[in-house]
The first five atom37 places (N, CA, C, CB, O) and aatype in JSON, in Angstrom:
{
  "aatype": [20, 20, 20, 20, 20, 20, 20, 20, 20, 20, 20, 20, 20, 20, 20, 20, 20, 20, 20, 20, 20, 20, 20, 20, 20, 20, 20, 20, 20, 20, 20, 20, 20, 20, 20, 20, 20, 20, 20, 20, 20, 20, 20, 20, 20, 20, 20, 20, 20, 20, 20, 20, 20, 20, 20, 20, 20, 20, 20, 20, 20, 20, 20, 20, 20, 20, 20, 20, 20, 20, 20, 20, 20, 20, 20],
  "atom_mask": [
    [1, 1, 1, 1, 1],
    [1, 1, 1, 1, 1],
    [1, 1, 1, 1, 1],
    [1, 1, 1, 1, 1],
    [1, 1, 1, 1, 1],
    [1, 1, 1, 1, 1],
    [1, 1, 1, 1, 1],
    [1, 1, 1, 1, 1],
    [1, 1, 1, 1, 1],
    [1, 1, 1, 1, 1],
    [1, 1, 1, 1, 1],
    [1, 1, 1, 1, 1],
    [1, 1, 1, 1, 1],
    [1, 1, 1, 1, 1],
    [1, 1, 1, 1, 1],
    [1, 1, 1, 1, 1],
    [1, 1, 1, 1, 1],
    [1, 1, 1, 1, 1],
    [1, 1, 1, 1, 1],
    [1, 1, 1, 1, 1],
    [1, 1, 1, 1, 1],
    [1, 1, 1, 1, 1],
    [1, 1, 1, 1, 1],
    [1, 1, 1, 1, 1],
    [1, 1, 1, 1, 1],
    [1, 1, 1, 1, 1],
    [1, 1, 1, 1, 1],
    [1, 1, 1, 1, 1],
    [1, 1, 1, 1, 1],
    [1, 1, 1, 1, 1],
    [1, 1, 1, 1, 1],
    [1, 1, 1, 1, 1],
    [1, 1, 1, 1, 1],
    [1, 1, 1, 1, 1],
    [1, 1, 1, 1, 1],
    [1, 1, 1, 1, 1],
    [1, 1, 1, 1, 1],
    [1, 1, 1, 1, 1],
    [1, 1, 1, 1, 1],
    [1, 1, 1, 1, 1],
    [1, 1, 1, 1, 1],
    [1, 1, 1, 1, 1],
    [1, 1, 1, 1, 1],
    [1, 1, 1, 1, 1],
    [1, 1, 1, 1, 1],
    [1, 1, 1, 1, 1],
    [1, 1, 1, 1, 1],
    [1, 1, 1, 1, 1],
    [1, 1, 1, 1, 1],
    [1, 1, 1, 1, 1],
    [1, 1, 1, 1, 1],
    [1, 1, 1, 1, 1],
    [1, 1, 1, 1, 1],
    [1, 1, 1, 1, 1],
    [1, 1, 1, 1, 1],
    [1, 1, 1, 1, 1],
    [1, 1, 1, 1, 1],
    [1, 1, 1, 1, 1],
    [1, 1, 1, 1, 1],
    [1, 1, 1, 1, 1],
    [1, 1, 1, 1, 1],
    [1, 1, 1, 1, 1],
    [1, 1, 1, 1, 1],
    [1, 1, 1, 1, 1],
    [1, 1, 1, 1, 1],
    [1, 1, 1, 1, 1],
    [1, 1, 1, 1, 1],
    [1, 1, 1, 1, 1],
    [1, 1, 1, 1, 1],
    [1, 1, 1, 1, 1],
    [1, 1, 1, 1, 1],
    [1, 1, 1, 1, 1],
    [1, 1, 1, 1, 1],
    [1, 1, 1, 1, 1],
    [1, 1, 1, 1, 1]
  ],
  "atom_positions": [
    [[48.78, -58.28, -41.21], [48.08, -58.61, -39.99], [46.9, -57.66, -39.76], [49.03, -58.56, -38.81], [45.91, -58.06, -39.14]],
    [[46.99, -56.25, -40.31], [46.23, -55.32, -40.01], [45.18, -55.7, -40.9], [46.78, -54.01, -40.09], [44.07, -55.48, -40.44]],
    [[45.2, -56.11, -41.85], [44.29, -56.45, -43.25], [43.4, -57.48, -42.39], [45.27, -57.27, -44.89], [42.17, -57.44, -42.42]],
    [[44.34, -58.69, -41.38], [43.08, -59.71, -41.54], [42.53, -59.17, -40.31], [43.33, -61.55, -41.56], [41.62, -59.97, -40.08]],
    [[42.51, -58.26, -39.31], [42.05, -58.33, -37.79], [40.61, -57.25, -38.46], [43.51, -57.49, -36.22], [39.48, -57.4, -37.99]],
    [[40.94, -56.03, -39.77], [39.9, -55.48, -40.29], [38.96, -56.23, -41.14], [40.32, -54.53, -40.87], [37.83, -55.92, -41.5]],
    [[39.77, -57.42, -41.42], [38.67, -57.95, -42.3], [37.36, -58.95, -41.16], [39.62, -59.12, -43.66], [36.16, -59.13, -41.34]],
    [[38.28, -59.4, -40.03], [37.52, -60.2, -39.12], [36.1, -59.32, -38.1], [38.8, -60.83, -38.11], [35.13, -59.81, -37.51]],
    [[36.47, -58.22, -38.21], [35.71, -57.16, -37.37], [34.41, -56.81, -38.45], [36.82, -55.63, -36.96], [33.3, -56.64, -37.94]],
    [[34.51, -56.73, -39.53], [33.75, -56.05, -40.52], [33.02, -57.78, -40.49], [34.7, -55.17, -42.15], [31.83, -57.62, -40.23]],
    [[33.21, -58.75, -40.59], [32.89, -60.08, -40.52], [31.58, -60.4, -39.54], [34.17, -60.78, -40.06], [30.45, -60.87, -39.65]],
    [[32.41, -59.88, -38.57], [31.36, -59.74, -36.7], [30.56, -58.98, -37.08], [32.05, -58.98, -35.03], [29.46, -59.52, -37.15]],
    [[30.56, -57.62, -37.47], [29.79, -56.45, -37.83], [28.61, -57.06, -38.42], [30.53, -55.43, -38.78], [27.46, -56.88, -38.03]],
    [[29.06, -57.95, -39.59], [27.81, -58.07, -41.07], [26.95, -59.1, -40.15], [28.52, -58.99, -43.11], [25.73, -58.99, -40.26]],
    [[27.5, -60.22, -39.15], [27.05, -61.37, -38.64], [26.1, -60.35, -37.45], [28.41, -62.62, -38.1], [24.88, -60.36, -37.55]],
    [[26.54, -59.8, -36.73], [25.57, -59.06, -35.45], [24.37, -58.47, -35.97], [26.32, -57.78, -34.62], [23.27, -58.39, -35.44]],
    [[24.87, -57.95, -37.43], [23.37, -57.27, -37.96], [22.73, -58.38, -38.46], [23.39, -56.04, -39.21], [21.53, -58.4, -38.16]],
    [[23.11, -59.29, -39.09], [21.95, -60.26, -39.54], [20.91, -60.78, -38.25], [22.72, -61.67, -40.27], [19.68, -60.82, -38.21]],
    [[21.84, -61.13, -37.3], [21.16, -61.59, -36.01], [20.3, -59.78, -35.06], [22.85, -62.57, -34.84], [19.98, -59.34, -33.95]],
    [[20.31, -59.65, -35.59], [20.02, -58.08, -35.06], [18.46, -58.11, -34.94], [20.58, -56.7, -36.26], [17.8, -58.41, -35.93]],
    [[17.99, -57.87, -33.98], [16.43, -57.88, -33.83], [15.99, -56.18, -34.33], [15.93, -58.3, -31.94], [15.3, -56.04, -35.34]],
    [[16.33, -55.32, -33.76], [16.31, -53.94, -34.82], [17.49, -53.82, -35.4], [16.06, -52.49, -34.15], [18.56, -54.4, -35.2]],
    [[17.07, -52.73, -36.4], [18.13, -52.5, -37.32], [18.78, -50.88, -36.89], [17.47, -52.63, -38.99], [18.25, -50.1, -36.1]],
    [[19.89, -50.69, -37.55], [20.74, -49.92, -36.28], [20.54, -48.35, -36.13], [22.43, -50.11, -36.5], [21.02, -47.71, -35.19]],
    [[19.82, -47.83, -37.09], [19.36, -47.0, -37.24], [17.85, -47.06, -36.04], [19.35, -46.95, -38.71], [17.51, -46.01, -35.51]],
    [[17.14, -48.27, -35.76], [16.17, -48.58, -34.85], [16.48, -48.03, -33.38], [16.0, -50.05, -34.88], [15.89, -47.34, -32.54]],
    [[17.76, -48.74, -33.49], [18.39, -49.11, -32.12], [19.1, -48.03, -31.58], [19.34, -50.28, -32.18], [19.64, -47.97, -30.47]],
    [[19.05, -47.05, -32.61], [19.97, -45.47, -32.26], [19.03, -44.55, -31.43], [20.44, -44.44, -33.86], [19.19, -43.83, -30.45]],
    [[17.92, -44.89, -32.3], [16.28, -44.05, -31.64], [16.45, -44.56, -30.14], [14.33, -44.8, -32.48], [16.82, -43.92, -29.15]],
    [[16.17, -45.54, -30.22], [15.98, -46.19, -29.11], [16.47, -45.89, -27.8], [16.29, -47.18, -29.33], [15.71, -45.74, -26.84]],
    [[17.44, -45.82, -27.73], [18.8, -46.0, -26.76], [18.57, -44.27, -26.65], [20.69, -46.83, -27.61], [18.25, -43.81, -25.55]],
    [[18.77, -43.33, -27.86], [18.84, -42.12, -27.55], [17.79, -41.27, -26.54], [18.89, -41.67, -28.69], [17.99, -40.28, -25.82]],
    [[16.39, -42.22, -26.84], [14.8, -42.07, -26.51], [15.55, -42.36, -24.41], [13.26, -43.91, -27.65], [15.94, -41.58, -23.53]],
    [[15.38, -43.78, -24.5], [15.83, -44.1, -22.87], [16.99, -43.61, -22.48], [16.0, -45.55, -22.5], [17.35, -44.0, -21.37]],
    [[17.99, -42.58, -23.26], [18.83, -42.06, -22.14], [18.22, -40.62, -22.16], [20.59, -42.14, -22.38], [18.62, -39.96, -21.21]],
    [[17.44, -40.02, -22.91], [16.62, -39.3, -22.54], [15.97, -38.78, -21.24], [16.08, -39.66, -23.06], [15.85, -37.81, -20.49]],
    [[15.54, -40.43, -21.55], [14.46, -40.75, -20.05], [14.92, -40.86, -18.69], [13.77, -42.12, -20.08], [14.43, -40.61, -17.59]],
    [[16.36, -41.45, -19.27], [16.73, -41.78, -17.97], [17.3, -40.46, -16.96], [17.83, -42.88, -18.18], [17.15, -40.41, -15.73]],
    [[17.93, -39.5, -17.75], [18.38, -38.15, -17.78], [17.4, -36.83, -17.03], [18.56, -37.92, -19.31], [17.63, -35.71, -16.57]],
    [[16.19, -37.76, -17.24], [15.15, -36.66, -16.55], [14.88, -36.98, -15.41], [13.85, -36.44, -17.15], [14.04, -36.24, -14.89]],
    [[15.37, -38.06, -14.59], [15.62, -38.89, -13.29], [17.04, -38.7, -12.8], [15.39, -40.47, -13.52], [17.07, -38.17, -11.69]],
    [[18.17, -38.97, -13.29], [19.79, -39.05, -12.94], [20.66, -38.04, -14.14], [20.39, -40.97, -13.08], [20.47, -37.77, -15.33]],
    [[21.9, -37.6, -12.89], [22.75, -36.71, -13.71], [23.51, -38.15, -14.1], [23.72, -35.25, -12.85], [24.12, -38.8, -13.25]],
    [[23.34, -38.62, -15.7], [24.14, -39.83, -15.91], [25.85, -39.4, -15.95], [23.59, -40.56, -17.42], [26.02, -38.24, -16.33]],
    [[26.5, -39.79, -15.78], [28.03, -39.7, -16.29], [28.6, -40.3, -16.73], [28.79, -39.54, -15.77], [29.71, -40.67, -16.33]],
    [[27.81, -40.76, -18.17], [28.61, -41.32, -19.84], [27.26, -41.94, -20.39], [30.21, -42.87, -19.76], [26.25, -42.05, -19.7]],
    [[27.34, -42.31, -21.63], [26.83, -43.27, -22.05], [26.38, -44.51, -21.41], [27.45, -43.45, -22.73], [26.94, -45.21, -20.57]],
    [[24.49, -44.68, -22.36], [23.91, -45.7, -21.66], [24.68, -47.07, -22.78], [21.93, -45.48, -21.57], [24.98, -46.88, -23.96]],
    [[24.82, -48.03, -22.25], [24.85, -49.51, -23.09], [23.51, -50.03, -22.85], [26.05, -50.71, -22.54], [23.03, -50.12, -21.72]],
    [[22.78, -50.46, -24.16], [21.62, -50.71, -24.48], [21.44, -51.8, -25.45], [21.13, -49.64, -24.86], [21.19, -51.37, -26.57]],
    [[21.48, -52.95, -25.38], [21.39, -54.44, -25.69], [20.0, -55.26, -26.28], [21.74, -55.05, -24.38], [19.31, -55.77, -25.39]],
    [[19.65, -55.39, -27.29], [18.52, -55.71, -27.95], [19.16, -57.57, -28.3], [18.19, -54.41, -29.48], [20.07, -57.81, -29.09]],
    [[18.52, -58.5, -27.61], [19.04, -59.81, -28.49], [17.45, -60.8, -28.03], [21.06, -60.7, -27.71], [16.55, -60.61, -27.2]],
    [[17.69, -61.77, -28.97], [16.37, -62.66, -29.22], [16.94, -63.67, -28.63], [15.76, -62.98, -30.76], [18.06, -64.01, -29.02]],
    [[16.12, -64.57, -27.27], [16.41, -65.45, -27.01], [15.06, -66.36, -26.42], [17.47, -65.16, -26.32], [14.85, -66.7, -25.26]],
    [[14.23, -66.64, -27.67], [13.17, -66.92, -27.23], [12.35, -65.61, -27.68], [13.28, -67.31, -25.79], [11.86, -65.26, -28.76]],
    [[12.42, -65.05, -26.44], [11.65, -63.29, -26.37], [12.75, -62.58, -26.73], [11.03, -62.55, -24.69], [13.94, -62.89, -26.83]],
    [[12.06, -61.44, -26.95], [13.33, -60.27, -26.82], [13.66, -59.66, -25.69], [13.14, -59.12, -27.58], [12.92, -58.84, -25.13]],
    [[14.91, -60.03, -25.22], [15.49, -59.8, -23.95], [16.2, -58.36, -23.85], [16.5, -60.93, -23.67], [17.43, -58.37, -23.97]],
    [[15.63, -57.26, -23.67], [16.47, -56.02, -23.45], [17.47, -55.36, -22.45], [15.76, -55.3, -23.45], [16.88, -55.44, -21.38]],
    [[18.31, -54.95, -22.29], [19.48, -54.9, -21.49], [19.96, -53.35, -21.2], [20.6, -55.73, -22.24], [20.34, -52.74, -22.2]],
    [[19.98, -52.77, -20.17], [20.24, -51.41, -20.65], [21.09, -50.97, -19.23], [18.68, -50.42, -21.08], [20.41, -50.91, -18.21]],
    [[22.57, -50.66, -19.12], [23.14, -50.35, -18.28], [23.06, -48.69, -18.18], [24.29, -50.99, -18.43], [22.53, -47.92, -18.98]],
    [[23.58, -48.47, -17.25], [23.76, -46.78, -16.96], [24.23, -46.0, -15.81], [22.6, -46.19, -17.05], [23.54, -45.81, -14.8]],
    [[25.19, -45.66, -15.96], [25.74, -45.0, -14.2], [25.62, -43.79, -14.5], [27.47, -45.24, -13.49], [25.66, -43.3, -15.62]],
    [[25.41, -43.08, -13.16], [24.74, -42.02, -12.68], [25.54, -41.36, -11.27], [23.24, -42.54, -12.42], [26.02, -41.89, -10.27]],
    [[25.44, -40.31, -11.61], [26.88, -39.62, -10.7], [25.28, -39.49, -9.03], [27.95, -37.05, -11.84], [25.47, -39.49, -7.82]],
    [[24.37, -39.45, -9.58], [23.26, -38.75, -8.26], [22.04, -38.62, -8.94], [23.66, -37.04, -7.56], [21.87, -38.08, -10.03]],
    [[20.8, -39.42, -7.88], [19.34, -38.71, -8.91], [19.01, -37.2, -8.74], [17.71, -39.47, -8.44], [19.18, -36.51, -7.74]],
    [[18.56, -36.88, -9.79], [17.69, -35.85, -9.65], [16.71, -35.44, -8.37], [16.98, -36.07, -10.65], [16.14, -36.24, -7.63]],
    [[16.68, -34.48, -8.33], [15.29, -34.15, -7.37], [14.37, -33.57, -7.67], [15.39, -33.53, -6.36], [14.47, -32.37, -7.38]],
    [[13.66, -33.79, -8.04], [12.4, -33.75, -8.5], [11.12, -33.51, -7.49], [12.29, -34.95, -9.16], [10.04, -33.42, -8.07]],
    [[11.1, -33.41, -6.24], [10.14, -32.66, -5.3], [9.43, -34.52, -4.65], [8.69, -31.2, -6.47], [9.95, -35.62, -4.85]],
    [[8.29, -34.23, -4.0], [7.41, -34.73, -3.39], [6.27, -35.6, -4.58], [6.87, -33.54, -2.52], [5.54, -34.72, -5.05]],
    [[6.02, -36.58, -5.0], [5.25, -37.44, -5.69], [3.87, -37.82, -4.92], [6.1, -38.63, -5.97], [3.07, -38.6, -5.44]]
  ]
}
């Protein structure tokens, strides 16, 4: 049972990258770049989820919770 649930996951895996608008090494930059960004605005508390899919356009998706923003002074 363990054989086929690893073989079905590695399956999803090969299928998400074909459909993959960057490639995952792209998408590591990426995500690492905007929680960066986001970090210099909010104390985040965990990991951002960051969603790249083609539907038509490329539709980007990027969740993120945040315990409190930053303060950063007068703009």
């Amino acid at each position: 049972m363990r054989r086929l649930t690893d073989s079905a996951r590695r399956a999803r895996d090969v299928l998400e990258r074909e459909n993959s608008v960057l490639s995952a090494e792209c998408e590591k930059i990426a995500m690492r770049d905007v929680q960066r960004t986001l970090s210099e605005f909010f104390k985040l508390s965990g990991d951002i989820s960051f969603k790249v899919e083609r539907k038509g356009k490329i539709v980007i998706t990027i969740a993120a919770e945040a315990d409190e923003v930053k303060p950063f002074g007068v703009l």
